[in-house]
N, C-alpha and C positions, 0 to 999 in steps of 0.2 A: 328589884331588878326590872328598868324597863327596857325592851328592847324594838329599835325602829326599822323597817327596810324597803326598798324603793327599786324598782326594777325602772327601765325609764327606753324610752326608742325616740329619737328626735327627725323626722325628715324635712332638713332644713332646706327651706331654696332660699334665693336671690342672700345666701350670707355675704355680710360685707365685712372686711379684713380693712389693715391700715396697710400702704406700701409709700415708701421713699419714691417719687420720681422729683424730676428735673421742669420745674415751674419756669417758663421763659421771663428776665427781667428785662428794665428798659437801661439796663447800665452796661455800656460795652465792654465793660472791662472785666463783667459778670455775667455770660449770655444767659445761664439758667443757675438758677438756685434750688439745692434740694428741699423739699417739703413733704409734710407724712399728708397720704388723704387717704381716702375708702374708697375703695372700692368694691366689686360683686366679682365674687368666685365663682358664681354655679351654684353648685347642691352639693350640701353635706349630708352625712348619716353622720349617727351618734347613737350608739348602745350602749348600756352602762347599767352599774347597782349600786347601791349604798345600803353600808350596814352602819347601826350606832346602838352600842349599849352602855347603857347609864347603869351604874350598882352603888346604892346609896347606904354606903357601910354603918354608919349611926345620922342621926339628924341633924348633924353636921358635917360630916364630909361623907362625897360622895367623888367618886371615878369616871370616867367617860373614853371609853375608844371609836372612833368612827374608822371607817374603810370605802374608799371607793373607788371603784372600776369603772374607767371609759374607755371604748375601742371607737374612734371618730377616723370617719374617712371621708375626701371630697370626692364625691361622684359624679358631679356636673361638669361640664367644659371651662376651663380658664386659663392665660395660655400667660404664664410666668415670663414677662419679658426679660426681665436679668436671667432668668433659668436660663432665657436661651441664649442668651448673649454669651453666659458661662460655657455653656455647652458646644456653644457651634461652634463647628470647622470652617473653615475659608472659604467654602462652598456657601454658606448662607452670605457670604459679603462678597465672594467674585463673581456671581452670577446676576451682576446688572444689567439690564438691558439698554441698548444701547443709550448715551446721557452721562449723568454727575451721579456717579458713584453715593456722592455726597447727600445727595438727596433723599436717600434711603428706601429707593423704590430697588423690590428685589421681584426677580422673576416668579413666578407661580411656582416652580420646582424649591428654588428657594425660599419663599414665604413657609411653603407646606414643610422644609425642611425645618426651617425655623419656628414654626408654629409645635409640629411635634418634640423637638425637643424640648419647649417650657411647657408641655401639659401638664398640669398636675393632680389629674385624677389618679384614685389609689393612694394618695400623700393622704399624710396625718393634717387635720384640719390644726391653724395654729392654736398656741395659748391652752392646749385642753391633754394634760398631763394623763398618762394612763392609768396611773394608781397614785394614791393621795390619801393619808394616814394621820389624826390627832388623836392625841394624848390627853387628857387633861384632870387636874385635881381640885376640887372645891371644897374650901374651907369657911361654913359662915354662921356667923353666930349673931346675936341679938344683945346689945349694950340696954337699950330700955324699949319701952312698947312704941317709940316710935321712930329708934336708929337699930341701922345692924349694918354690921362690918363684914368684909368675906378677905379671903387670900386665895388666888388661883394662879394654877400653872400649867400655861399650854408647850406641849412639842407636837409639829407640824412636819411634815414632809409632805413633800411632792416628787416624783418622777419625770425624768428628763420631760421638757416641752417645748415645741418649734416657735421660735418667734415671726416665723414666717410661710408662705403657702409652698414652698421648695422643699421647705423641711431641710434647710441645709444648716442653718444653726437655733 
């Protein structure tokens, strides 16, 4: 029986994430085309454990379950712009000052409105599942001194994880 475990504290800064925006082209018929790029979120934490124990029942098969816990939060400033686009009320888009609406200058009340609603400090950092569980059986034996064959079988879980800095899906 061997058994491993890992306590872990991550304090991450300058994390970079993928986001969908709108890439301008030169085809009028296509003003902008979406594309994935990275950017910087801020600061994350990340807390977490892992356990794994191996029990090697004869010299050929042996068992394995692992467990691991992560509690990830982003701490540092990053200001989700679809969050807020989702969020805002008409107040983030009727308070232009005077000019083309179109332009997307919003007044300092409005920015500040807009900016607080896509904060996403306190959100779950994406892609990092809170709990995450394998199974696994190993079966392996030796044909002559210099082949051996094995048979294994994994079961994996993962718990819900955000594909994004919103946390919305």
């Amino acid at each position: 029986l061997i058994a491993n475990t890992a306590l872990f504290y991550i304090d991450w800064k300058n994390q970079a994430v993928n986001k969908l925006t709108c890439i301008p082209t030169k085809n009028p018929l296509l003003p902008c085309e979406e594309q994935n790029i990275v950017v910087n979120v801020g600061q994350s934490e990340v807390l977490g454990a892992e356990l794994e124990i191996s029990w090697f029942l004869t010299e050929a098969l042996s068992l394995t379950v692992a467990y691991g816990f992560t509690d990830s939060e982003i701490t540092g400033g990053f200001v989700d712009d679809d969050l807020s686009e989702l969020l805002c009320p008409t107040t983030c888009y009727s308070e232009f000052p005077v000019g083309d609406p179109q332009e997307g200058i919003r007044t300092p009340a409005a920015q500040a409105e807009f900016d607080s609603l896509g904060n996403v400090i306190g959100k779950k950092a994406p892609y990092v599942p809170k709990h995450n569980l394998a199974l696994s059986a190993l079966y392996e034996r030796e044909i002559s001194d210099s082949v051996d064959w094995f048979a294994r079988n994994d079961l994996l879980y993962e718990s819900k994880r955000y594909s994004t800095v919103s946390n919305l899906n």
